[in-house]
C-alpha positions as CSV (number, residue, x, y, z in Angstrom):
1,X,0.0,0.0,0.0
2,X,1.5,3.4,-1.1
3,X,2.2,6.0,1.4
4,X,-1.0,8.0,2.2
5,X,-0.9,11.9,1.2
6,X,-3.0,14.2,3.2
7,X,-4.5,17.5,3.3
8,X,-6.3,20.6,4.9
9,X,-8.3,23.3,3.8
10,X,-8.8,26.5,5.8
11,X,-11.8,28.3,5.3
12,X,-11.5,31.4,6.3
13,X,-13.9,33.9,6.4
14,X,-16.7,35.9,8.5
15,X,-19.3,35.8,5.9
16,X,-18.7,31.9,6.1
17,X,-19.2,31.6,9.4
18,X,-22.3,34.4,9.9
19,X,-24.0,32.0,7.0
20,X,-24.2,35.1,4.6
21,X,-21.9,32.8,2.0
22,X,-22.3,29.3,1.2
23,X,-18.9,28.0,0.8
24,X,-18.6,26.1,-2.2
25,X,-15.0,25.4,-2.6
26,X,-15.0,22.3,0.1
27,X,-16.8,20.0,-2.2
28,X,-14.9,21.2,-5.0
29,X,-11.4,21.0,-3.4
30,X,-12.2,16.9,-1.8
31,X,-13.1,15.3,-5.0
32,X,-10.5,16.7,-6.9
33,X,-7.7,16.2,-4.0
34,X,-9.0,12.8,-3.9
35,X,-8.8,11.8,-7.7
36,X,-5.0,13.2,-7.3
37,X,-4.7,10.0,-4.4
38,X,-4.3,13.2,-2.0
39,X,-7.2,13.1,1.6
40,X,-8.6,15.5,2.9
41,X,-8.5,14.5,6.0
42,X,-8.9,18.1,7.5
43,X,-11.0,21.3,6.9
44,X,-11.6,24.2,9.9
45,X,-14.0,27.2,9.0
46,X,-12.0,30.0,10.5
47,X,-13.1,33.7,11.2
48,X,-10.7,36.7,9.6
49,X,-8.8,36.7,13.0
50,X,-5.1,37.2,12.8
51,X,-4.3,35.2,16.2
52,X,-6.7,32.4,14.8
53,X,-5.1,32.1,11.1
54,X,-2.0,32.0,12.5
55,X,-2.8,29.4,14.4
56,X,-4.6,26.9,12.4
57,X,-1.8,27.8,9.9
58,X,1.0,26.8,12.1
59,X,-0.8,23.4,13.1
60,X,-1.7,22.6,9.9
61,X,1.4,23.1,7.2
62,X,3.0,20.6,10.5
63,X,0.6,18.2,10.4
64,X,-0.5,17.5,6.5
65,X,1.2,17.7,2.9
66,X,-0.5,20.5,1.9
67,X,-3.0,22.8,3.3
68,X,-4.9,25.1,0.9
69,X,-6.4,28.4,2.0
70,X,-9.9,30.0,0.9
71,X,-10.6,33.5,1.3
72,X,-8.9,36.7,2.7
73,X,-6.9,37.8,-0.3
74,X,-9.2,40.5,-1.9
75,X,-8.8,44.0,-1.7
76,X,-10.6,45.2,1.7
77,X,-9.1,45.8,4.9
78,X,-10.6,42.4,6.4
79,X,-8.7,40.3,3.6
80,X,-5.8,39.8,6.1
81,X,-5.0,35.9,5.6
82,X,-1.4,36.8,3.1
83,X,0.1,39.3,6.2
84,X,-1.2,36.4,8.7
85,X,0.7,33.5,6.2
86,X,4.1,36.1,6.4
87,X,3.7,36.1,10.2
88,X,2.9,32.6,10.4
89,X,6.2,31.8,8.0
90,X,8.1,34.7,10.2
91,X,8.6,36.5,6.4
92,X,8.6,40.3,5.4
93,X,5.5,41.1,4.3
94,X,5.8,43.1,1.0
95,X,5.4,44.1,-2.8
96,X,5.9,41.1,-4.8
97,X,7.6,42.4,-8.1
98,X,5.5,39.4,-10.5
99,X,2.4,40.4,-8.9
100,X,2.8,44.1,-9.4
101,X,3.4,43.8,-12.7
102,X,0.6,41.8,-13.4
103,X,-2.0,43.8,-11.8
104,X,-0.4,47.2,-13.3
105,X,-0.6,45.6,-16.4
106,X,-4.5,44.3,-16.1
107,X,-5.5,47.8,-14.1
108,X,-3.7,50.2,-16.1
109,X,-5.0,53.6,-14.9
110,X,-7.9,52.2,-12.5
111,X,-4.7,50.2,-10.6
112,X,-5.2,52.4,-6.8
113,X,-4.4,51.6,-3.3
114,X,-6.7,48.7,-2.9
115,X,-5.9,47.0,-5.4
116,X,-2.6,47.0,-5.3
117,X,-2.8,45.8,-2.0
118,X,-3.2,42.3,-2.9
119,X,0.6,42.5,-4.8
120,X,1.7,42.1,-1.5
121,X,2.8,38.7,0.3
122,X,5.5,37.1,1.6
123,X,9.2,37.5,0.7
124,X,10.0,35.1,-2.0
125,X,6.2,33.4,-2.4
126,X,5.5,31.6,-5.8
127,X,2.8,32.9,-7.5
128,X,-0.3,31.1,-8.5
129,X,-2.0,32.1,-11.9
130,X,-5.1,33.5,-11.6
131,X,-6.7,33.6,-15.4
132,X,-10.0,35.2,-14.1
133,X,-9.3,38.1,-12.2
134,X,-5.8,38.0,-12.8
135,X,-4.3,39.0,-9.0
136,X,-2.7,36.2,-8.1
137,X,-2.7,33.6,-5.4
138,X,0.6,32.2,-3.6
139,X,2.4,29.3,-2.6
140,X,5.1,29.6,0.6
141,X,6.4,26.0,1.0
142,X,3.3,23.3,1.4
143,X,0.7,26.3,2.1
144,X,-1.3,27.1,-1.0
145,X,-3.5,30.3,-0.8
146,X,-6.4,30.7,-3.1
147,X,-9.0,33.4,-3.6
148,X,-12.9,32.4,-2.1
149,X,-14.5,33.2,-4.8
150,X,-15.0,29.9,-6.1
151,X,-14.6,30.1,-10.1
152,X,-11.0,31.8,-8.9
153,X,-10.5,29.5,-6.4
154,X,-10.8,26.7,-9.1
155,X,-9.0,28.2,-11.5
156,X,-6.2,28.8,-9.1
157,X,-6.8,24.6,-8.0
158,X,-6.6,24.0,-12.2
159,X,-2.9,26.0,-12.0
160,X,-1.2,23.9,-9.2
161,X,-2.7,20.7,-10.1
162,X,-0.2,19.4,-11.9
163,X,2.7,20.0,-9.5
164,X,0.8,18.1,-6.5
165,X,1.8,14.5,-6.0
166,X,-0.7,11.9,-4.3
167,X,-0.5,8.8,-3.4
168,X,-2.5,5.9,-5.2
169,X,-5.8,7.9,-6.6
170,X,-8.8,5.6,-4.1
171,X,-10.9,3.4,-6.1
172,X,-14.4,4.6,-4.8
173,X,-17.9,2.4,-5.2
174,X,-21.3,2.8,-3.6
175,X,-24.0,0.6,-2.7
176,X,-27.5,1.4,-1.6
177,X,-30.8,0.5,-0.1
178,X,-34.2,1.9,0.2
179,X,-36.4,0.8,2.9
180,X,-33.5,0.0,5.3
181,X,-31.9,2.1,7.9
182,X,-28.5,2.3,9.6
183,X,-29.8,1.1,13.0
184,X,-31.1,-2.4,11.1
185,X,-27.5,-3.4,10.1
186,X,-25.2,-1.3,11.8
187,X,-23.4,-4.1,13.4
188,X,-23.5,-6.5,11.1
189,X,-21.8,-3.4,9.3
190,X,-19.2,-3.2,12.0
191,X,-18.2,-7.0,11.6
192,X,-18.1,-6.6,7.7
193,X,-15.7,-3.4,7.9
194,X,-13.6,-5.8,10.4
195,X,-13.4,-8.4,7.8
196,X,-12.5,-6.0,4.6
197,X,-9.9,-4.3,6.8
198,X,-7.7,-2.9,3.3
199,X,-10.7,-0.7,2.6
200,X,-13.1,1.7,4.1
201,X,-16.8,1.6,4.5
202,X,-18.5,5.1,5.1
203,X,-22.5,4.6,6.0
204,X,-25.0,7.8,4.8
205,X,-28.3,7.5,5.9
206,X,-31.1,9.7,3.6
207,X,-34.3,10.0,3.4
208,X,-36.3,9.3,0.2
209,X,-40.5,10.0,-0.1
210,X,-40.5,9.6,3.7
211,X,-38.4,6.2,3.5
212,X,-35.5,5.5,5.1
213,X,-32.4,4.6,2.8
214,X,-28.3,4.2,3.0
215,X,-25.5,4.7,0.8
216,X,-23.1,2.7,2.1
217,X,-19.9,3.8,0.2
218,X,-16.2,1.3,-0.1
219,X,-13.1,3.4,-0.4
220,X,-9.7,1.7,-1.1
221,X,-6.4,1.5,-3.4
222,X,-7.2,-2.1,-4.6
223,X,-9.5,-2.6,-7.2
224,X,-10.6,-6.2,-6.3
225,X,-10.7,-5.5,-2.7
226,X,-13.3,-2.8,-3.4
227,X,-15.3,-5.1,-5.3
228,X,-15.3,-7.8,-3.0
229,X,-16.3,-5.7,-0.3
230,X,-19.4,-4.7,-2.3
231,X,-20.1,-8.2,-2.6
232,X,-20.6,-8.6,0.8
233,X,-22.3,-5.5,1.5
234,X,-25.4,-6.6,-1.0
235,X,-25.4,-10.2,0.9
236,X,-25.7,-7.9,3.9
237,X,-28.2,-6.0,2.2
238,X,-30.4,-9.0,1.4
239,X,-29.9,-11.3,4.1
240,X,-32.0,-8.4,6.0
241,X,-34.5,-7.8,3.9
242,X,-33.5,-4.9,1.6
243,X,-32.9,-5.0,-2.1
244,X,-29.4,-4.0,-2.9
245,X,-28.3,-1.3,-6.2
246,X,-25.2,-0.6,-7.4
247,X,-24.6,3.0,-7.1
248,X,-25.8,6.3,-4.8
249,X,-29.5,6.7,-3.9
250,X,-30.1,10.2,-3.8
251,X,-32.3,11.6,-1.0
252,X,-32.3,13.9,2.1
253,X,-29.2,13.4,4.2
254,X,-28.7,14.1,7.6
């Protein structure tokens, strides 16, 4: 089994948190981390606080490969998260030559003070091509910062892509039920994830024109030991009572 390759996204942001924005960039950001064989094994919804960026930035670029940041880099006085990354890194904070070329060159006369704010970062950053809005994001070391807007913050994603390596992309297959809840074959559940030990089995219960189903969904490197895993779980599935079907039931989750 290859070495596993983690990450974490930061999410930071007021208007996250307050529920004024609906991030978007999380489900983005996990199935494209995980077709590179790269888990997200990490996210934290953070506040534009300097003392808790800092923080979660410090723990994080320790603990994972790669930690990606949403949010913070725009041209207001609350976008705060590229001074917070210098402090975190213990870099000068200042005018990054690239980047103030590249917003002269996109401004041209309308280029002010705000706006030229977001050329500054951290001494010696690598900057991350932004082909929407053109002001860059930045890369210090295994910290990737991306804009929160989520077209740029995908774009910026489609720019690094190719320089992030993952381990073995998981082989991912889902099997569900309607008309049988978690409680009904929870433990029988438990005794099949101890037999299939090489893969993962992740249970998500919904509900479906007042019905309870499950998605019961088998995560792993190995091809077969996926499939034999699925196997079982639609033996499971029948010997109580349900009818088995290859593939996600869609319903209300909770």
């Amino acid at each position: 089994m290859s070495q596993k390759v983690t990450a974490c996204v930061l999410v930071i942001g007021n208007e996250i948190l307050s529920g004024r924005t609906q991030d978007a960039n999380i489900h983005f950001l996990g199935g494209e981390l995980t077709a590179l064989g790269i888990q997200l094994a990490e996210v934290r919804v953070i506040p534009d606080d300097e003392g808790e960026i800092i923080e979660a930035l410090n723990h994080c670029r320790a603990k994972y490969d790669y930690v990606f940041t949403t949010g913070g880099i725009g041209a207001t006085h609350d976008d705060i998260t590229a001074a917070c990354v210098s402090k975190a890194f213990g870099l000068a904070f200042e005018l990054h030559p690239e980047a103030n070329r590249i917003l002269l060159d996109h401004y041209g006369d309308k280029a002010n003070t705000a706006r030229m704010r977001m050329a500054i970062m951290p001494r010696g950053a690598e900057l991350i091509d932004n082909p929407i809005s053109k002001a860059p994001g930045f890369k210090v070391e295994n910290v990737y910062v991306f804009a929160g807007v989520p077209s740029i913050a995908r774009a910026m994603f489609d720019s690094v892509r190719q320089s992030l390596k993952g381990g073995a992309p998981l082989v991912v297959q889902t099997v569900s039920t309607i008309g049988l809840s978690e409680g009904m074959i929870g433990e029988d559940l438990r005794v099949l994830q101890d037999q299939h030990s090489g893969v993962d089995i992740g249970s998500y219960p919904f509900l479906k024109m007042g019905g309870f189903g499950v998605n019961l969904v088998v995560r792993g490197e190995d091809k077969q030991a996926v499939k034999l895993a699925c196997a079982d779980l639609k033996t499971l599935i029948e010997n109580a009572g349900g009818t088995p079907i290859e593939g996600e039931t869609e319903g209300e989750q909770f």
